[in-house]
C-alpha distance (Angstrom), angle and dihedral (degrees) to the residues before:
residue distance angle dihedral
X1 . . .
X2 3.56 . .
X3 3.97 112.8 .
X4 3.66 120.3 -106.1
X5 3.57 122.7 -113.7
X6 3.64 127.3 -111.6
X7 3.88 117.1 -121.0
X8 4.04 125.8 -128.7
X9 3.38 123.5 -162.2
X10 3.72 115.2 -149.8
X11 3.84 104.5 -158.1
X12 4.21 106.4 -171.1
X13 3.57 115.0 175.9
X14 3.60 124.9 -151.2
X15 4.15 150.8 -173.6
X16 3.70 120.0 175.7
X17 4.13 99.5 -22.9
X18 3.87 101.0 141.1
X19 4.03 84.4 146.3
X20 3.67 92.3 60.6
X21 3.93 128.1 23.8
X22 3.72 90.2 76.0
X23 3.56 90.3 53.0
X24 4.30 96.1 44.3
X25 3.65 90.8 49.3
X26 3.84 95.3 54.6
X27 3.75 90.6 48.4
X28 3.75 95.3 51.2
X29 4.03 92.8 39.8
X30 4.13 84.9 54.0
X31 3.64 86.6 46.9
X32 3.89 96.7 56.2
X33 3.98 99.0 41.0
X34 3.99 82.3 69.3
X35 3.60 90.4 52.8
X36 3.40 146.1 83.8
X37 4.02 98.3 -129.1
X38 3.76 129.0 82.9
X39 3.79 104.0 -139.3
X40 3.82 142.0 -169.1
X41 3.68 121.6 -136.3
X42 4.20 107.9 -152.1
X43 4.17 113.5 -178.6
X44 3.75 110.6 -178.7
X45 3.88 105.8 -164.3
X46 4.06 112.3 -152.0
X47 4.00 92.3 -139.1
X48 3.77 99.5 -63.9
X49 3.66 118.2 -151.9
X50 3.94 100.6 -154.1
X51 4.02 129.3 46.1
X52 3.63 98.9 -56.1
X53 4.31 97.2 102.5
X54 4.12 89.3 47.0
X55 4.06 91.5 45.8
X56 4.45 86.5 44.9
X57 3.50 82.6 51.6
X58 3.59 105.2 50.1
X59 3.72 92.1 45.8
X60 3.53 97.0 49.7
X61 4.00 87.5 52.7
X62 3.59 89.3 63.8
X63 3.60 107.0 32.6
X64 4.02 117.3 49.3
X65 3.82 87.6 -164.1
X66 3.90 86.2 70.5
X67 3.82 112.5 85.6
X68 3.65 116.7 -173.7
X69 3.94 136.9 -156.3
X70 3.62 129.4 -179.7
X71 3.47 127.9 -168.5
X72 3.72 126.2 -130.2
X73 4.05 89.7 -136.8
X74 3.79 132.2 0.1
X75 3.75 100.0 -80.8
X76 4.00 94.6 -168.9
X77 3.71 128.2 -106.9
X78 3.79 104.0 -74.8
X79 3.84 100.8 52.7
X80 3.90 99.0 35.9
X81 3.73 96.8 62.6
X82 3.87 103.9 40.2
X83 4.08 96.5 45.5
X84 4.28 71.6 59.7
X85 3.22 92.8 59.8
X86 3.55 98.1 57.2
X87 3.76 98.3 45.9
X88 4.24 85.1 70.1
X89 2.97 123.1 105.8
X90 4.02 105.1 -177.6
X91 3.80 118.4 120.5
X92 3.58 78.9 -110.6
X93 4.08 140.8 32.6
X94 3.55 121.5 -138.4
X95 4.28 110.6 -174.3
X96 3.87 110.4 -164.4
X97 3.92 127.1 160.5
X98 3.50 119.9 -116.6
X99 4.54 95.0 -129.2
X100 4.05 86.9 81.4
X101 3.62 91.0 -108.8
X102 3.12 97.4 114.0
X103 4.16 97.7 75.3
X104 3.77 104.8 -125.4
X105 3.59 86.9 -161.5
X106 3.57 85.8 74.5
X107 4.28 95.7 66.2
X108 4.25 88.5 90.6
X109 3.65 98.8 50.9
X110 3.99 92.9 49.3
X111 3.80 84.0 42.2
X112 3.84 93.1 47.9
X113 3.93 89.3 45.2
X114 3.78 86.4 51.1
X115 3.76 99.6 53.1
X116 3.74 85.5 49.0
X117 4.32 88.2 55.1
X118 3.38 121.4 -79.4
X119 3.36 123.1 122.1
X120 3.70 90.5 -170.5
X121 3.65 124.7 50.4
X122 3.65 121.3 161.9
X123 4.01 142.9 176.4
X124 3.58 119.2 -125.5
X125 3.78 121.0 -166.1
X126 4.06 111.6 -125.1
X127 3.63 88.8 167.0
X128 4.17 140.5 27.9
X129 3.38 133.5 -171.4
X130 4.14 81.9 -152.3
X131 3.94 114.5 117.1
X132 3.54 105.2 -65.3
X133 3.82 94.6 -124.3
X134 4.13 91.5 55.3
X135 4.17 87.6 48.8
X136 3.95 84.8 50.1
X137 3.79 95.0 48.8
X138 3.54 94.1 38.0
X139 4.00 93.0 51.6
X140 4.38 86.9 46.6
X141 3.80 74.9 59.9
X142 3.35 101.7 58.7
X143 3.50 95.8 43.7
X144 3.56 99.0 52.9
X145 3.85 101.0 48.3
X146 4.22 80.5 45.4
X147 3.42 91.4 62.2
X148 4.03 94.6 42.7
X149 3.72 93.0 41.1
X150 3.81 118.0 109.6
X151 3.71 81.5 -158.9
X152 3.68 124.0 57.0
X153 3.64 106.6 -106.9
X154 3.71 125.5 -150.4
X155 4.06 110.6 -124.0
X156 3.54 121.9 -134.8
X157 3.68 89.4 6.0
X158 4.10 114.8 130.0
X159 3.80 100.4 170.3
X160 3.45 109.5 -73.7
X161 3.36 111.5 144.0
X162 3.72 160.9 75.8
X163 3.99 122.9 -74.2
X164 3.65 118.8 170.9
X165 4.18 125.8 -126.2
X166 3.80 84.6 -92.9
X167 4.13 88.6 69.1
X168 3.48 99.0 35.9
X169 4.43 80.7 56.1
X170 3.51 94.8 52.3
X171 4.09 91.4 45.1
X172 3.70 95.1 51.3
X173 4.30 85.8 53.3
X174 3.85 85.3 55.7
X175 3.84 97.1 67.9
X176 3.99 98.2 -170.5
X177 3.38 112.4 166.3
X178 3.83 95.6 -151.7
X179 3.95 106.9 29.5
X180 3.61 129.5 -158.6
X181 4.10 89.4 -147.1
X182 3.55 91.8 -175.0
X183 4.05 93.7 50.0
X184 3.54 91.9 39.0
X185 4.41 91.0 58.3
X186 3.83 88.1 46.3
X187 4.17 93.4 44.1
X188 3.81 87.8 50.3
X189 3.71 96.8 73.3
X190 3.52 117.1 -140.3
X191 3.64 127.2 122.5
X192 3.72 113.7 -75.6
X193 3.87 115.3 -152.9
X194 4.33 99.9 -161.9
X195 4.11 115.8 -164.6
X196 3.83 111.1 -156.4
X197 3.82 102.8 -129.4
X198 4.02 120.2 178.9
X199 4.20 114.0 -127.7
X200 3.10 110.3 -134.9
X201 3.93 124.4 -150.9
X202 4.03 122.5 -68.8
X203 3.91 106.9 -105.3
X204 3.56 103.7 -179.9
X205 3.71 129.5 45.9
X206 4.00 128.9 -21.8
X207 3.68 130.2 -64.8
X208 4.04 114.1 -102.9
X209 3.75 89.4 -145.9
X210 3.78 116.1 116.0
X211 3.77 132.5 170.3
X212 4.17 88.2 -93.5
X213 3.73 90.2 63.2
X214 3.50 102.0 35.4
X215 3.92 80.5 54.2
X216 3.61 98.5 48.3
X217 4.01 97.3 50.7
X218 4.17 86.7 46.1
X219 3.59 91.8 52.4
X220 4.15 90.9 41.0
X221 3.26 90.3 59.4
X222 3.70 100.0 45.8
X223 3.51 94.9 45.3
X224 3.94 99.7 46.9
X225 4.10 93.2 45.7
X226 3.39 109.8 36.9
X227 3.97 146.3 42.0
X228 3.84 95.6 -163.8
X229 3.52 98.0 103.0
X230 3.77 92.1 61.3
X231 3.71 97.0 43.0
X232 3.57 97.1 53.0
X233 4.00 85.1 52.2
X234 3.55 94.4 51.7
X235 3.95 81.8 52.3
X236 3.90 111.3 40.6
X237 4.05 79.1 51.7
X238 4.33 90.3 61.1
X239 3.78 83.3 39.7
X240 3.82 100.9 49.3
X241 3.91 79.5 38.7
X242 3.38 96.9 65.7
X243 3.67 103.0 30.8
X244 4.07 83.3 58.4
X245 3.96 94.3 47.0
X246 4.14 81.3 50.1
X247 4.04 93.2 48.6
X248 4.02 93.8 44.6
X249 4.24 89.9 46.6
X250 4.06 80.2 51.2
X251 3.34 96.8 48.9
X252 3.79 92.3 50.0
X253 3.51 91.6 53.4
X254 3.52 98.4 50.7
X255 4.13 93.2 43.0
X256 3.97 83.6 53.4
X257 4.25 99.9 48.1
X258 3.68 95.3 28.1
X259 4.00 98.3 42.8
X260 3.20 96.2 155.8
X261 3.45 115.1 38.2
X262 3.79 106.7 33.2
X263 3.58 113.8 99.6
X264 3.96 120.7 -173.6
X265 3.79 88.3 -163.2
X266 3.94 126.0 -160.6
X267 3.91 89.3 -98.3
X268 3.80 101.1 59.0
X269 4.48 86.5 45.4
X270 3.71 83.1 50.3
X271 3.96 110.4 48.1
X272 4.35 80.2 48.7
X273 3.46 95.0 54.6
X274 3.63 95.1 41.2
X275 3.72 89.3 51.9
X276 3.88 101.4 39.6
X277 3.82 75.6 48.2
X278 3.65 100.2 58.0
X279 3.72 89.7 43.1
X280 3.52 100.7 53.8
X281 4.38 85.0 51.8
X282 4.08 88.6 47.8
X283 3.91 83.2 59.1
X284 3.72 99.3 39.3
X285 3.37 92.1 64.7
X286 3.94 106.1 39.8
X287 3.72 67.3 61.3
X288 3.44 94.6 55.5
X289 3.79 98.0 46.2
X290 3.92 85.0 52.1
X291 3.77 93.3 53.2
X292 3.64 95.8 38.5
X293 4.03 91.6 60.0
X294 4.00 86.8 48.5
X295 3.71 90.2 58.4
X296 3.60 96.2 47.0
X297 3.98 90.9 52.2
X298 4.00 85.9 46.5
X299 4.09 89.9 51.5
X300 3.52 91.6 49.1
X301 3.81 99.5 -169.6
X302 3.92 115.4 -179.2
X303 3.58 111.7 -92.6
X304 4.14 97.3 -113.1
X305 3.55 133.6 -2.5
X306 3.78 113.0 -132.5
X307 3.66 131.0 -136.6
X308 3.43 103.2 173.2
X309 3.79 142.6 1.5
X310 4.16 119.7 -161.2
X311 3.44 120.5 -156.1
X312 4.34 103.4 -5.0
């Protein structure tokens, strides 16, 4: 009897990339007539405003391999992508973005590091072609949330990878409405084998990244893994405390032996408040962030709204 083939899922995510799915799907397709998997090839498009839906559709119509969801509204770039993952169905998942910088080539050696175990295997970027100065900032990232992280955090990794049916299981029992994906993989616990990979350049098109987004995943992941932020709150304000009680006993003793020629001055009352000021904002919104990613576990909103699905 011959054996049955395993299934992949390819899950590719995508937002205006008319210059590119065409061009990811043949690569992967060529990659998996040369192999011994059948595979599935699911792009959920987050309401794209150019070609993209017309070109998903006209691939899926000849190719059954491509599945196809589109959302009713663009539902941002943390929900779209995971509520992907757990529509596959392949013994396997496989999440690669649809700009080609993700290297496709990459699919057998997380698939050959799977067979041999793993039910993790990621790609983490040692080197970009990205502007130098976004690379730099982006690696202070990492870093940072690394060391306030109550999980250890993966750096450089942004989610490509492979994770086997057993993930995807244990991800679609966690139910969060807004995920940290990349959290979430590290939280899980299982042995992670990473393969440095170098990104090259963007050739098609322009990146849909902005500072809002890059924001919103940096303060995701620092609000869903660690507690730092409001520790070190509760104790810069005992600090600041006491280092104004000692400056106001100072300045008492200096008003009372130097009567008349010690001046507090309008400057020195100012530059406190405006920094005690500034402080106290800093603070209110870590605050914020924290309360803002309790009320969006409390609303519990589905992850995506679909408005059509190709090929399922």
């Amino acid at each position: 009897m011959a054996k049955k083939k395993k299934l992949i899922s390819i899950v590719t995510p995508c937002y205006n990339e008319e210059g590119n799915v065409e061009e990811l799907y043949k690569q992967v397709k060529a990659l998996f007539l040369k192999s011994d998997y059948k595979y599935e090839h699911i792009f959920i498009d987050n309401a794209s405003k150019d070609a993209t839906p017309k070109i998903l559709r006209d691939l899926a119509s000849k190719d059954k391999n491509v599945k196809v969801i589109l959302n009713a509204r663009n539902f941002g770039h943390i929900r779209s992508p995971y509520y992907a993952y757990l529509q596959a169905k392949g013994d396997a998942v496989i999440s690669i973005v649809s700009d080609l910088q993700d290297p496709p080539e990459l699919i057998s050696e997380f698939l050959q590091k799977w067979e041999e175990g793993f039910k993790i295997v990621v790609g983490v970027k040692i080197e970009s072609e990205e502007s130098k100065l976004f690379f730099l900032i982006r690696k202070l990232y990492y870093t940072l949330i690394t060391k306030l992280s109550d999980t250890n955090l993966i750096k450089n990794f942004t989610g490509f990878g492979l994770y086997d049916k057993r993930i995807i299981e244990i991800l679609r029992k966690i139910e969060d409405p807004y995920p940290y994906f990349r959290g979430l993989i590290c939280d899980i616990g299982f042995d992670i084998f990473q393969i440095p990979y170098h990104q090259p350049l963007r050739k098609r098109g322009f990146t849909k990244n902005n500072f809002y987004t890059l924001y919103d995943i940096a303060m995701l992941g620092i609000t869903n893994h660690s507690k730092i932020p409001l520790r070190l709150a509760a104790f810069l304000g005992f600090l600041l405390s006491g280092v104004s009680l000692f400056l106001a006993i100072a300045q008492l003793f200096l008003k009372v032996f130097l009567w008349n020629n010690y001046t507090l001055g309008i400057p020195t009352l100012a530059i406190g408040l405006f920094f005690f000021s500034s402080v106290q904002l800093f603070f209110i919104g870590i605050l914020g962030e924290y309360i803002g990613s309790i009320h969006t576990q409390v609303l519990k909103r589905p992850l995506v709204i679909e408005k059509e699905r190709i090929n399922f």
